[in-house]
C-alpha positions as CSV (number, residue, x, y, z in Angstrom):
1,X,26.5,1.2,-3.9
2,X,23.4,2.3,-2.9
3,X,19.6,2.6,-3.6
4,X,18.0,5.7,-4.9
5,X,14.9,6.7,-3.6
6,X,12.6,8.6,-6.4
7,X,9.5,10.4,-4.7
8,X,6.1,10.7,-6.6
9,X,3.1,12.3,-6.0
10,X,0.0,11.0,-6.2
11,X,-2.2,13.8,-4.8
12,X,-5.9,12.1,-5.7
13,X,-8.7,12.2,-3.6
14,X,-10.9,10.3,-6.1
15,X,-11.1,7.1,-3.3
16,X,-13.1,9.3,-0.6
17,X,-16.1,10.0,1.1
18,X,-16.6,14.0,0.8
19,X,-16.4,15.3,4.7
20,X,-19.1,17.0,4.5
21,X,-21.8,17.7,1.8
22,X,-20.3,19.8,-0.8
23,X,-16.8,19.7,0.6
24,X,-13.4,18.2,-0.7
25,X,-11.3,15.9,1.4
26,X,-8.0,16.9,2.1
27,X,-5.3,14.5,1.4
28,X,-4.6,15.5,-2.0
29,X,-2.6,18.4,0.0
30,X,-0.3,15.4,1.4
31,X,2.4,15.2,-0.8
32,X,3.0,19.1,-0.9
33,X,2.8,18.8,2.7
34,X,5.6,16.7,3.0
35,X,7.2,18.3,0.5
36,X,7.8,21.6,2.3
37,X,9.2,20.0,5.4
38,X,12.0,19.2,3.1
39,X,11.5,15.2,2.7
40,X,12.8,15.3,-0.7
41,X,15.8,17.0,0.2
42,X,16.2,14.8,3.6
43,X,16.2,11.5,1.9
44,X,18.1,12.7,-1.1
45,X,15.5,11.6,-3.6
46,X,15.0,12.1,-7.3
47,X,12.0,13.9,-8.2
48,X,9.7,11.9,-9.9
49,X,6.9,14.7,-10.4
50,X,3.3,14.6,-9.5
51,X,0.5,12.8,-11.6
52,X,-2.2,15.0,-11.6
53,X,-5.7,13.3,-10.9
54,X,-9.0,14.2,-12.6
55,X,-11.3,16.9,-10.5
56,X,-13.4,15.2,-7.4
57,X,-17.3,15.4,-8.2
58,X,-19.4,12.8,-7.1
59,X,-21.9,14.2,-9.0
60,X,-25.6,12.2,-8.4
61,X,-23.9,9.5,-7.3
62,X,-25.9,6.9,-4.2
63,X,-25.4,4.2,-2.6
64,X,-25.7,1.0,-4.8
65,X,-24.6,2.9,-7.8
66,X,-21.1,1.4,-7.5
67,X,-17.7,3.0,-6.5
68,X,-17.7,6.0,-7.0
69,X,-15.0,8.1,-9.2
70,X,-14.5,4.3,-10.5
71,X,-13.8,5.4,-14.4
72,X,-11.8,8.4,-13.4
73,X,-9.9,6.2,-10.5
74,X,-9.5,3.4,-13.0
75,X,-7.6,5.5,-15.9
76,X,-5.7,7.3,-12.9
77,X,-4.5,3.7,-11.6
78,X,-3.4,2.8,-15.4
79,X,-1.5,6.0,-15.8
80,X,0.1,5.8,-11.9
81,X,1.4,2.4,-12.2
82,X,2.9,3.2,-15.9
83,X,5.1,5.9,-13.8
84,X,5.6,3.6,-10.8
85,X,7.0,0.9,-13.4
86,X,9.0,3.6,-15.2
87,X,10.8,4.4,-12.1
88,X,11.5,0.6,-10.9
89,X,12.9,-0.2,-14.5
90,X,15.5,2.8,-13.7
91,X,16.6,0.5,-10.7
92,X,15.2,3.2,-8.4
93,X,12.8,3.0,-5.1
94,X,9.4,4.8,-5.6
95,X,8.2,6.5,-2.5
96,X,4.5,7.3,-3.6
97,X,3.0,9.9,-1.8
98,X,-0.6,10.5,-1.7
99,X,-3.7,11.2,-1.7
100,X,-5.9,8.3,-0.7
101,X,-5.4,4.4,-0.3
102,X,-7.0,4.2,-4.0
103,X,-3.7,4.8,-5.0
104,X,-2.9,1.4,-4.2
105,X,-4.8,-0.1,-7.6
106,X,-2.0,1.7,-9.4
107,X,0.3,0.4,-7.4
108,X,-1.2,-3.0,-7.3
109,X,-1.3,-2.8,-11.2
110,X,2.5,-2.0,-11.1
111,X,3.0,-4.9,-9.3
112,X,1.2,-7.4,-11.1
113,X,2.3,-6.4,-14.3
114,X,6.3,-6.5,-13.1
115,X,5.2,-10.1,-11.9
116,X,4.1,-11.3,-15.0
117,X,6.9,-9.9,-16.5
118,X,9.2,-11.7,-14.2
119,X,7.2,-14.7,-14.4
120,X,6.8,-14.4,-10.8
121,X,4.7,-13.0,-7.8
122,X,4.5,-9.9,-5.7
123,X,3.3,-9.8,-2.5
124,X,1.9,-6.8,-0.6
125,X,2.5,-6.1,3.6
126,X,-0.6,-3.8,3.7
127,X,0.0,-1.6,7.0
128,X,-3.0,0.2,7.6
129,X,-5.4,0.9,10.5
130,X,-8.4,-0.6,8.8
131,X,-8.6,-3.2,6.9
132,X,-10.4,-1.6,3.8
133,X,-11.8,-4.7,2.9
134,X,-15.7,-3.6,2.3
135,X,-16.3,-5.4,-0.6
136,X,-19.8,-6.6,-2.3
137,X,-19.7,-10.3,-0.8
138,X,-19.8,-8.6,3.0
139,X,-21.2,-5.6,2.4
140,X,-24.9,-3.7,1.6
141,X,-23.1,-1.9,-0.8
142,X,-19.3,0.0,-1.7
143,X,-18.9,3.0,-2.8
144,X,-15.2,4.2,-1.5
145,X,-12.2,2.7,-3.1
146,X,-10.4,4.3,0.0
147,X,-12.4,1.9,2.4
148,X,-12.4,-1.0,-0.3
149,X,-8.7,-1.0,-1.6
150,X,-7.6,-4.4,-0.5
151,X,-10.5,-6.0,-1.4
152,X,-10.0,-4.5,-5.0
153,X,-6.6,-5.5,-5.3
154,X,-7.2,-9.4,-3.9
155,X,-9.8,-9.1,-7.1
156,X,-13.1,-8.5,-5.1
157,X,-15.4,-5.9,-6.8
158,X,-16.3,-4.2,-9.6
159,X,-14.2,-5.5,-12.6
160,X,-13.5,-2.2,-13.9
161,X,-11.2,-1.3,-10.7
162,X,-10.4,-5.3,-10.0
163,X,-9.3,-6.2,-13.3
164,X,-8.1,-3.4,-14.5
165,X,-6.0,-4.9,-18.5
166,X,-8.0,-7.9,-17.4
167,X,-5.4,-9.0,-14.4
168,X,-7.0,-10.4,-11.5
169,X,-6.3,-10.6,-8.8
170,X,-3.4,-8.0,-8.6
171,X,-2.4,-9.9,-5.3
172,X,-3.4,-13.2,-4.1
173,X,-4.6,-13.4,-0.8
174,X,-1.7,-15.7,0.2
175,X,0.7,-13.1,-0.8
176,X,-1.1,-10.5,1.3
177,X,0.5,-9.4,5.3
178,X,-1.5,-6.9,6.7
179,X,-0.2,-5.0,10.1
180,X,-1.9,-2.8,12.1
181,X,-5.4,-3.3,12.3
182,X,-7.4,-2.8,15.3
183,X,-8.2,-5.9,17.3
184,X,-11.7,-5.4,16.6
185,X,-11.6,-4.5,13.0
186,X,-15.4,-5.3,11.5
187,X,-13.6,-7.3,8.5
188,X,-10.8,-9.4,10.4
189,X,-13.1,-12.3,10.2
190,X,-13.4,-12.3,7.0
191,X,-9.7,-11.5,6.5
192,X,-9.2,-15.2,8.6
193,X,-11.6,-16.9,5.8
194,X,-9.7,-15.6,3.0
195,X,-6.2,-16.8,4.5
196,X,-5.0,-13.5,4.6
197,X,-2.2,-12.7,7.2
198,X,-2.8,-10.0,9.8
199,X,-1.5,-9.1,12.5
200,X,-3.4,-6.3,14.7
201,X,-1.8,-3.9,16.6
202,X,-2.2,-6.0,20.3
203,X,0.1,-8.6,18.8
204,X,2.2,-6.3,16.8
205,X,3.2,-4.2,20.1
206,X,3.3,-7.6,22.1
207,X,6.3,-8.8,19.5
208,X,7.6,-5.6,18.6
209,X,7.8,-3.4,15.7
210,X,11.5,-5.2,14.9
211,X,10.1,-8.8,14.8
212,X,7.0,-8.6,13.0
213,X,8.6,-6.6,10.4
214,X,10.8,-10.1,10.0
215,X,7.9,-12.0,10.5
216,X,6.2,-10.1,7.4
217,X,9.2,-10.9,5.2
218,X,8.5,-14.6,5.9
219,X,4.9,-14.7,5.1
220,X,6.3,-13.7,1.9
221,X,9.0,-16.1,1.3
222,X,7.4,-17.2,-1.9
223,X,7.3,-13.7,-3.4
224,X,9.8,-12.9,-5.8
225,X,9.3,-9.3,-4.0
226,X,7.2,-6.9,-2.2
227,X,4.9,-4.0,-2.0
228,X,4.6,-1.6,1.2
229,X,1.9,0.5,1.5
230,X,1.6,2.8,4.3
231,X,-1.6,4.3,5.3
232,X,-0.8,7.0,8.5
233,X,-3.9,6.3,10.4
234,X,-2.2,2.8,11.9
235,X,-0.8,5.5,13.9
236,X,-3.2,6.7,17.4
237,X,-5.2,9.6,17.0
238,X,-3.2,10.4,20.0
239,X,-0.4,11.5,18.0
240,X,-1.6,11.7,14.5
241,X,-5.1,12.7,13.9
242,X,-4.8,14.6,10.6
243,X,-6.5,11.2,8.6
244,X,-10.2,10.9,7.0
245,X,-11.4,8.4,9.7
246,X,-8.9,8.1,12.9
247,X,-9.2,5.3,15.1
248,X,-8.3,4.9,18.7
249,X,-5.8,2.0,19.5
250,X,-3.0,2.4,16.9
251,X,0.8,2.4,16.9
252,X,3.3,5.4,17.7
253,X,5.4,7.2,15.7
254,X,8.3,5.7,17.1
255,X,6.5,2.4,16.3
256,X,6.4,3.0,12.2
257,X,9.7,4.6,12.0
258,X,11.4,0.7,13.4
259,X,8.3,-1.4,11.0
260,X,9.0,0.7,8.1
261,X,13.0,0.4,8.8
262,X,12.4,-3.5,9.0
263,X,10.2,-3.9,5.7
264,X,12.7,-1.7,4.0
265,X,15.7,-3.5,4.9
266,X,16.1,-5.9,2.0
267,X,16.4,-5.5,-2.0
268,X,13.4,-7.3,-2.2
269,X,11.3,-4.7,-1.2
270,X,10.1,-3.0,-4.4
271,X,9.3,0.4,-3.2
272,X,6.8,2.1,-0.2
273,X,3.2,4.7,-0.8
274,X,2.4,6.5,2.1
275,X,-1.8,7.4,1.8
276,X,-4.5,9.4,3.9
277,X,-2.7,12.2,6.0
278,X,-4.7,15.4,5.6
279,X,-3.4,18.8,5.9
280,X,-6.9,20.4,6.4
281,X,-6.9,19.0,9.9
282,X,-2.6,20.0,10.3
283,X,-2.9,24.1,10.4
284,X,0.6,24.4,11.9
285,X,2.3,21.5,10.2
286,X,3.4,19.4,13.3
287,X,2.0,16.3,12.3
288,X,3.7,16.9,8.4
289,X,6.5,17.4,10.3
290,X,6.2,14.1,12.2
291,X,5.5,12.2,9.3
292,X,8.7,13.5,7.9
293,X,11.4,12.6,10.7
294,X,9.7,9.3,10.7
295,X,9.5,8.3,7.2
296,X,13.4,9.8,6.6
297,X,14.4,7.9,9.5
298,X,12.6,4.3,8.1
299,X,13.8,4.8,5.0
300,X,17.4,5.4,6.2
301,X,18.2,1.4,5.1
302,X,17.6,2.2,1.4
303,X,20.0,4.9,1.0
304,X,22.4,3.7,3.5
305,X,26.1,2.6,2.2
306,X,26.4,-0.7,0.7
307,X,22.0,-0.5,0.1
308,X,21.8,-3.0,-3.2
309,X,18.8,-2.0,-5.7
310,X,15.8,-3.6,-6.2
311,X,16.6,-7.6,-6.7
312,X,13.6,-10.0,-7.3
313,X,14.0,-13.8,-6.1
314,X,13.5,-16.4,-8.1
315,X,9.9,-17.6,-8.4
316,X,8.8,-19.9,-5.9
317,X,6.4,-22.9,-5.8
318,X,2.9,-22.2,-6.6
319,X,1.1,-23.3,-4.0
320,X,3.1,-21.9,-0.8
321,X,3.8,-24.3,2.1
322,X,1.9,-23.6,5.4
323,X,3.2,-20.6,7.4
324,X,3.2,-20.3,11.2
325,X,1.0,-17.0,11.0
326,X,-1.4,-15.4,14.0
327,X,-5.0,-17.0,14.2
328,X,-4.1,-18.1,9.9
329,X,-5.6,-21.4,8.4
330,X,-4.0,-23.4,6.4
331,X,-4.5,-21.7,2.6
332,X,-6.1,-23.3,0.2
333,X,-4.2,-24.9,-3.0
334,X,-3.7,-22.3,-5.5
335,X,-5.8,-23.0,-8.7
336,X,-3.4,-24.0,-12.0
337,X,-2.2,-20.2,-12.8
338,X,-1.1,-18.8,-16.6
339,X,2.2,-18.9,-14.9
340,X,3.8,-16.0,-17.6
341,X,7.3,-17.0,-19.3
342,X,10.1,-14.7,-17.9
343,X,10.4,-11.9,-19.8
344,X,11.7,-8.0,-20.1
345,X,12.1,-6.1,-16.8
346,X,14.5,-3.6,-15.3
347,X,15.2,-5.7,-12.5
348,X,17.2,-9.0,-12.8
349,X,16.3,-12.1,-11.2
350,X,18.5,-12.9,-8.5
């Protein structure tokens, strides 16, 4: 037996910052992109289609007035994670590709909905080079679901985007690894407060791509299963600059390929989005290219002989026991939840 990938688009670029006044950004060219470098045909996927976003116009929008795109992004999040659900409840494995981190609410809403209907929880390993964790507790004011996602999906923000069918959070912060950061990211601190599990690229190259994708899977013990999302600018600019905001001081290709192969690597791993490369800034296609070989050759554990579809664990305990984590306090007690009854899914409870 073996796992069948199903690849969606998700071209939107409703998350982003124009690049310059009047402009477009670029990602929403991603997953066409990939496409022509024959990803589709590489990984022997089903073609899940493309959910086409409403147009990019930021209009009048100015700082203070909010997130912008946030009505647009929030029906686009609804409709994403209705397809994302559709394809998990064929006992498939969505790759997403988009477009911007915003995509993440859809996923995020995915998730949260297959948990309640589960009666368990899904966690998240958020590998990403920033933390996107702007939110309006730290910050003067937001603006960019791109450079906000996690904070929306831990339920921090505007409730239209961070309770989207009333759910919040879509992820508790205990349920949350995030790899990849810079060491000097301007929101780690306030990553450390939450209780949220990081580990930055030093201490992900001192313990190797291998190990800390095992070390994610344990942070998440308690999960009945697990989100990957992927955005390309943990790589260095070195060797991928095509992204909205590079950064120096990220991984290498060779890097992602064994961290993506290692979070893959179990049925309970629910499915991967891949966010932010943009082809504006990839004439030539090398970096498509790149992304390509790499992302075939990490997701080579889901199609590979004897690969078991998606499985959820049991539900565990509510309040998780301490984890040995990097620089990670001791959570807090998880408040009395609405703990939802098992019900209908696609995926049986192992």
């Amino acid at each position: 037996m073996m796992r069948r990938i199903a690849v969606l688009d998700a071209p939107t670029n409703l998350g982003l910052r124009p690049p310059t006044a009047g402009s477009v950004p670029g990602c929403a060219k991603a997953p066409g992109a990939l496409r022509d470098h024959g990803l589709l045909a590489r990984l022997r996927a089903r073609d899940a289609g493309c959910l086409t976003p409403a147009r990019y116009d930021p209009g009048d929008w100015r700082p203070g007035d909010g997130v912008c795109h946030a009505p647009e992004i929030s029906a686009y999040s609804m409709a994403l994670a209705d397809r994302i659900g559709a394809i998990i409840d064929r006992g498939e494995f969505p790759l997403v590709l988009g477009g911007d981190c915003s995509v993440l609410l859809g996923s995020a809403l995915a998730m949260h909905r297959l948990g309640e209907a589960v009666g368990g929880r899904i966690g998240l390993v958020f590998v990403d080079g920033h933390s996107d964790f702007r939110h309006p507790g730290n910050a003067s004011y937001v603006g960019a679901a791109a450079g906000e996602d996690l904070a929306l999906v831990t339920g921090r923000g505007q409730p239209d985007l961070a309770a989207i069918e009333g759910r919040r959070p879509y992820f508790r912060d205990v349920d949350v690894v995030v790899l990849g950061i810079r060491a000097q990211d301007e929101y780690r601190l306030d990553l450390q407060a939450a209780g949220i599990t990081t580990r930055p690229v030093p201490a992900l190259r001192a313990e190797g791509a291998a190990r800390t994708a095992q070390w994610a899977h344990e942070q998440l013990v308690d999960c009945a299963g697990y989100w990957v999302h992927i955005d390309v600018d943990v790589l260095d600019p070195a060797v991928m600059p095509a992204v909205d905001a590079p950064d120096p001081g990220g991984i290498a290709f060779a890097e992602l390929e064994i961290l993506l192969a290692g979070l893959v690597d179990t049925p309970h791993c629910l499915g991967v989005e891949l966010t932010v490369f943009d082809p504006d800034y990839d004439p030539d296609g090398a970096y498509a290219a790149e992304i390509v070989n790499t992302v075939v050759a990490g997701l080579a554990p889901v199609v590979a002989p004897g690969a078991v579809p998606p499985r959820l664990l049991p539900a565990g305990p509510v309040a998780p026991a301490p984890r040995a984590a990097d620089s990670r306090p001791e959570p807090e007690p998880l408040p009395a939840g609405d703990e939802p009854d098992p019900a209908r899914s696609g995926i049986d409870i192992a």
